[in-house]
N, C-alpha and C positions, 0 to 999 in steps of 0.2 A: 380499774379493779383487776386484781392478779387472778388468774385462772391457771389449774395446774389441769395436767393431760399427761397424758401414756399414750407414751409411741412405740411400737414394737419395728426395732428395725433389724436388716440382716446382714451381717458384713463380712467378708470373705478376708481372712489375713492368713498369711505365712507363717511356717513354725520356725522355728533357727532349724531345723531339723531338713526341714522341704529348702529352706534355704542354702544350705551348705550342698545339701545334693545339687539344689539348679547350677550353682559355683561350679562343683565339681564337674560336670557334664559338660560344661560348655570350654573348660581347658581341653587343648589337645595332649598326648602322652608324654612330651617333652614336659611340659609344663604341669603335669600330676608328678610327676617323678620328684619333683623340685616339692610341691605343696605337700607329697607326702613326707619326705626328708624334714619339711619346716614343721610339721605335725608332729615326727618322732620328736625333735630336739625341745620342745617346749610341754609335752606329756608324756610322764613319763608311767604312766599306766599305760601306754601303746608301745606295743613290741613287732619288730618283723619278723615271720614266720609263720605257720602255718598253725594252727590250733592242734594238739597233740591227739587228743580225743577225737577230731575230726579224719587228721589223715593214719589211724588206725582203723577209721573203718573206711577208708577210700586211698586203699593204695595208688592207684591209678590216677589219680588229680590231677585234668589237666587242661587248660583254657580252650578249648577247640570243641568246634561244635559241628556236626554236619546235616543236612535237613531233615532227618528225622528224626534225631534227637531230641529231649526233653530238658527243658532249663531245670539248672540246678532248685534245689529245693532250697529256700533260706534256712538259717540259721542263729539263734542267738549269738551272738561271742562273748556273753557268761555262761552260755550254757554248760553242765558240769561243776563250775566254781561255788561251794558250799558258804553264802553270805546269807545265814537267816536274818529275816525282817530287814534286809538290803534296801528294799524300795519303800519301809518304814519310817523313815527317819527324820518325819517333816518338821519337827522340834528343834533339827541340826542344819536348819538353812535350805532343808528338801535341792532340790533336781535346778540344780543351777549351771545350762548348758553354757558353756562360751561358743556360739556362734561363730562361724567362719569368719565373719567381719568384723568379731572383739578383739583378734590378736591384732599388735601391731606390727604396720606393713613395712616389711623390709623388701628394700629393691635387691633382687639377684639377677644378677647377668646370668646370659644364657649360654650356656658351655659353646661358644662358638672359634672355629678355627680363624684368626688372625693374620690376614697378607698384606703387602703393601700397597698403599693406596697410591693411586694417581701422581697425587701430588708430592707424594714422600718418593715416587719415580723421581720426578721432575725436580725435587728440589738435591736429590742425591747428583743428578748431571747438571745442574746447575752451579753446585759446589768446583765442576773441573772449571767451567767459561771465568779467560785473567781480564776480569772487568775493574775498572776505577772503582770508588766509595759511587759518586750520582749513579754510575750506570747499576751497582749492586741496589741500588733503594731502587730504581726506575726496575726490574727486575724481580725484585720480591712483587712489590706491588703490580707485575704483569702476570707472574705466577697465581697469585692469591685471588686474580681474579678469572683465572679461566676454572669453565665447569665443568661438571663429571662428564659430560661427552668429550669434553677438547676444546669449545671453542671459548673464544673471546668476545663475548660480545657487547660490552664496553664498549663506547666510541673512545677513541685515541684519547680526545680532545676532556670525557668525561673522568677519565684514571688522570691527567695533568690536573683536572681540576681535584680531584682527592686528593692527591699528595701534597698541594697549596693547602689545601684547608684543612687535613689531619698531620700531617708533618711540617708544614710551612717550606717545602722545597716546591720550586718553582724548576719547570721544564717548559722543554718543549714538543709537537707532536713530533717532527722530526728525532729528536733524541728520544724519544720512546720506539719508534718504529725501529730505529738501527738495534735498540737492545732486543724489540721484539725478532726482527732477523734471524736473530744470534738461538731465541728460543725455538725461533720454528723449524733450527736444524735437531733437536731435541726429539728420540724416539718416545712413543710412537708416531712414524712419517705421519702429517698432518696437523700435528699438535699446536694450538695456539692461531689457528686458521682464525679468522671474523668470520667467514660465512663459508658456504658448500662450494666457489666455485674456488677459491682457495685452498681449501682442504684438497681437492684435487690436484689442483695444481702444485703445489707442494710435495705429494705423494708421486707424481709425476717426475718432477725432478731430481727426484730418487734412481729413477730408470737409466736405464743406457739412452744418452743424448744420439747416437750415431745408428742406434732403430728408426727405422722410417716411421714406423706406427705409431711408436711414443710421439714422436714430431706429429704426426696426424693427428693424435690422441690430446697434444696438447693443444693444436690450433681449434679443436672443436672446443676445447673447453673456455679460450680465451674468445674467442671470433662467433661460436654457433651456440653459447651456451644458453640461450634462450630455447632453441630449434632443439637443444639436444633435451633439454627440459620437459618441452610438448612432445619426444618423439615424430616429430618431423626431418626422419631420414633422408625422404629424397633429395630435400633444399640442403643439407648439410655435404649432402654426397655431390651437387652439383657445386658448392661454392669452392669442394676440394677436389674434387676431378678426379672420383675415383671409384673405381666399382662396386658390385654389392658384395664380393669377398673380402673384399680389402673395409666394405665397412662395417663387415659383420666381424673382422677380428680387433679394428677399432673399439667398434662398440663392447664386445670384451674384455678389452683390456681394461676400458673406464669402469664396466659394471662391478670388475673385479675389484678397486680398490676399495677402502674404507670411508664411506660417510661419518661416522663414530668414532673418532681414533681414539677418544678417550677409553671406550667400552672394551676397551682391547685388557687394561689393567680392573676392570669393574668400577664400581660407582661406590660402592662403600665399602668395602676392603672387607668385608666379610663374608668368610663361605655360610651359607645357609646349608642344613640337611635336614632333609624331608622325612623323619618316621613313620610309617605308616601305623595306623589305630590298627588294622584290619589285615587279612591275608585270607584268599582264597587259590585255592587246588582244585584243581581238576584230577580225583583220584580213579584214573581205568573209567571215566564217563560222569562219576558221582562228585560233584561239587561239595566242598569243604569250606566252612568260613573257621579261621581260625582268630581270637583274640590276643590282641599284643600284650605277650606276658606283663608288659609295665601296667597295662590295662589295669591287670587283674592279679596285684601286689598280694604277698602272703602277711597277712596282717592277726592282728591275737592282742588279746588283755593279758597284762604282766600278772601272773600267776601271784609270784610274791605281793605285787602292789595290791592283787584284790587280798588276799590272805592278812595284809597290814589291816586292812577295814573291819574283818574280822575280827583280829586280835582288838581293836580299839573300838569294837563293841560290845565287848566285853569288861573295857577296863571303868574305870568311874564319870560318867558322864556328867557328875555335876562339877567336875572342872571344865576351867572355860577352856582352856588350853588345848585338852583331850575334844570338845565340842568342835572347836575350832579346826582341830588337826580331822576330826571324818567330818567336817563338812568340806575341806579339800581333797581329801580322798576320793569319795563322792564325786565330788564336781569333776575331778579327771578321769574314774572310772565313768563316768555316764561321758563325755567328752568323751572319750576310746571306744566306746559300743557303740554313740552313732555315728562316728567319723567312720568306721569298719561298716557300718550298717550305708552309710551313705555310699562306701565304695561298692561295696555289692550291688547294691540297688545301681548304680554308673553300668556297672561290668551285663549287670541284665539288660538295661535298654537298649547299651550299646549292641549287646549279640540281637535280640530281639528285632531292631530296628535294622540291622547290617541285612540280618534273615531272611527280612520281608524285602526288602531289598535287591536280593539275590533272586528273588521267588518272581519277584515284579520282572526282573530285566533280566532271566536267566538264560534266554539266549544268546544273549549280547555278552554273559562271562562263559560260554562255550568257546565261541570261537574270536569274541574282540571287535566284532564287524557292527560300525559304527549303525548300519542303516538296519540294525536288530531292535534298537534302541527304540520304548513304546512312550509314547508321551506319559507323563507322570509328574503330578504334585505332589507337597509338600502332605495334602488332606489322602492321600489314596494311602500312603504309608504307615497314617496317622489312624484310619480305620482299621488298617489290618491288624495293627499291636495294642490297637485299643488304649488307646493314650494321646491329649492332647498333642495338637498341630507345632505350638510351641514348643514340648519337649522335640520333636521332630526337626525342628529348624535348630535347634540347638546341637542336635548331634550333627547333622548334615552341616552344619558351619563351618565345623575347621578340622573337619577329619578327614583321612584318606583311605584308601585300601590299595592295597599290592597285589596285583595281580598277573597272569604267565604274558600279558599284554602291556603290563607299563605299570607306572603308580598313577589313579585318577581321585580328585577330592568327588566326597560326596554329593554334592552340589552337581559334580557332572551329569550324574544320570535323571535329576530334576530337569523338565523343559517342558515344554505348552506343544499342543497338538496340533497339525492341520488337517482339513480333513481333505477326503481324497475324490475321487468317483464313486466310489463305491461305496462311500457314507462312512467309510471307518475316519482314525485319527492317525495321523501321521506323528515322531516325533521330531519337532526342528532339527535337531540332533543328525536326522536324518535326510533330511531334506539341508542343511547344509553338509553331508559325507555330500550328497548328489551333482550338490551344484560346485562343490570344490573338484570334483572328479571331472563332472562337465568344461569347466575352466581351466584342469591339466589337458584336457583332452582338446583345446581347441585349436585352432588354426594358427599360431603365435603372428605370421602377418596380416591374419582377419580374426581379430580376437572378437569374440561375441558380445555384444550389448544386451543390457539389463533387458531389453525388449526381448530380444531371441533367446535369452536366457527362462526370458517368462512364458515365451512358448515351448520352450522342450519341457521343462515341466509340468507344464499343465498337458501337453500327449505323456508324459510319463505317470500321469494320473494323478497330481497333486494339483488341488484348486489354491493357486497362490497367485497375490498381485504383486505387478512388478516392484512396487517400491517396498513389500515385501521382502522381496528378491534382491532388491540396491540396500536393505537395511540389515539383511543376513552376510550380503556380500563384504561389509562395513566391516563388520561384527569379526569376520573371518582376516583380515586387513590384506582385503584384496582390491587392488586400483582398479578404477575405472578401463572402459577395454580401450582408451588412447592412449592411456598410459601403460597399458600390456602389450603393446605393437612392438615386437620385434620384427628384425630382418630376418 
């Protein structure tokens, strides 16, 4: 037997409205500057500029805020525009927004600068080497396979076996090494090395042969490169018979060259540049957060476009034509009022959030001193603007701020507490400035252990355990102290 029932349930959904905003928020300013450009060219009830009636009574309009200032008040962006029974018109298709994720997606590059990469190095000085037809195919396919650092690491014998099975040319390891020869003369010195002690070694023979040092330099790399690996100086200095000057400038001379030859041309031939969201000043003592004019675009509903809606409601509505033409109207003017309403709402969080921010770690944007820095989550920032944690992980994502100390993303000043003697919270932040300082500061031929590193600490009043200590030290890509033993 069917039994009917009442459920009453309660479900929480998104508006295309809250949706467009979360979109929005979570691009950085490069990437708004593009979505708002793809916004103008497909509505054309969105205009740039500034609302007339708005900057007549605010001459002064201007993205920067400083902390005692007051967030802008919203505002309609119809407001002023004379559309009676505007929001009437549910007979003509009513309020049909296009959602950020209705238009379709076109891929745009990203305005970046274009250099040459690695390989377009290597294949320009490869064009001078007068090789036969085998050695030019033996040759492409030794280029094609070295990677963005430089090296080769292919076995010989596995690139013979590719050129059999995708070309049908048969070699040998021998004729592949004579061509490789020929590329390892190829700048940058090292290029095309199999592994690190060739990479040296090749860099090496670049030098003047008739230095003593470079001759010393190279025998530690062929004869001790184990020893020189472990830093086990002394056996290195006994098997060459020679003092601690002579292997302290040794040793310089190897530290100096390139592990990386590739990284000398970069890895992807593309410059990156870093916008910053944010700028803060230091004005005469008084801190300044200022937002990135792209932030906070001057945007406005096409006067004429709302004025079209107008006239054509007034004209004969029982044409379907005339019905047809304001329920586009319509759908592009409400599409222009919250796409502006969604920027707004971006440009408050962002200040809002930047604010508290400044407010949390304001001693640390005085003077830049890392060990100011108070421990702080994602939930302390999230209380103070009275807005979920989420919107707070969203702007903290991928933005930065620019400050009289450097450019830092926002993520930097987020990190977890330790606590101290005193019962306060320390922030790691600060506690690795402490132990990076401790580690410049140490003995370079008694370098300190994670051990002795865990006792100066904890007399410096921080309760931490060592492998605390070994996991910050990680973090920081600082070696173990055998591997920091200098002479």
């Amino acid at each position: 037997m069917q039994k009917l029932s009442l459920n009453q349930t309660l479900q929480q959904k998104l508006s295309p409205q809250q949706i467009q905003f979360i979109k929005l928020l979570q691009i950085p300013t490069m990437e708004l500057e593009n979505r708002i450009e793809e916004e103008l060219e497909i509505n054309p009830a969105l205009e740039e500029g500034l609302d007339q009636e708005i900057a007549d009574n605010d001459d002064t309009y201007e993205d920067s805020l400083d902390l005692d200032s007051d967030y802008e008040e919203e505002y309609s962006p119809l407001e002023g525009i004379s559309l009676e029974e505007y929001l009437n018109h549910d007979e003509y298709g009513g309020y049909k927004m296009y959602s950020d994720g209705n238009y379709p997606e076109e891929e745009r590059e990203m305005p970046l600068v274009t250099i040459n990469t690695l390989h377009d190095v290597l294949q320009q000085q490869f064009g001078y080497l007068c090789l036969n037809e085998r050695q030019m195919i033996i040759g492409l396919q030794l280029l094609g396979s070295i990677e963005n650092d430089g090296y080769i690491r292919r076995s010989l014998q596995a690139i013979a076996n590719d050129l059999a099975l995708s070309q049908s040319f048969y070699t040998s390891i021998e004729e592949i090494e004579l061509v490789l020869k020929k590329i390892q003369t190829f700048d940058p010195p090292g290029i095309g090395a199999r592994n690190l002690q060739e990479c040296l070694l090749l860099q090496l023979d670049r030098k003047d042969p008739a230095d003593a040092y470079v001759n010393y330099a190279v025998k530690v790399i062929e004869d001790c490169f184990e020893e020189f690996s472990k830093k086990h100086f002394e056996k290195i200095q006994k098997r060459l018979g020679i003092n601690d000057e002579q292997m302290k400038y040794v040793i310089s001379l190897i530290t100096k060259l390139n592990p990386k030859p590739g990284s000398v041309e970069g890895e992807d031939g593309l410059a990156q540049y870093l916008l910053p969201d944010f700028w803060i000043n230091n004005n005469n003592g008084k801190l300044e957060v200022h937002l990135n004019s792209k932030n906070a675009p001057e945007l406005r509903i096409s006067r004429s476009f709302a004025e079209m809606l107008d006239t054509y409601d007034k004209s004969d509505k029982t044409n379907r034509h005339i019905r047809e033409t304001i329920t586009f109207v319509k759908q592009k003017l409400d599409a222009a009022k919250w796409f502006i309403d969604a920027i707004k709402q971006r440009q408050n969080t962002l200040q809002r959030t930047m604010i508290a921010i400044l407010h949390y770690q304001y001693e640390f944007f005085l003077d830049g001193d890392e060990t100011r820095l108070k421990p702080m989550i994602l939930k302390d920032i999230a209380q103070r603007i009275e807005m979920d944690v989420s919107t707070v992980s969203r702007v903290a994502n991928s933005k930065s701020v620019q400050t009289e100390f450097g450019v830092y993303p926002l993520k930097y000043f987020f990190s977890e507490g330790i606590s101290t003697e005193y019962g306060e919270d320390a922030s790691s932040r600060e506690v690795k400035s402490i132990l990076k300082d401790l580690i410049d500061n140490e003995s370079k031929g008694n370098p300190l252990s994670d051990d002795k590193l865990e006792k100066l600490l904890n007399d410096k009043g921080y309760n931490i355990a060592r492998r605390t200590v070994a996991k910050y030290r990680e973090q920081l890509n600082i070696p173990v102290a055998r591997l920091r033993k200098q002479l």
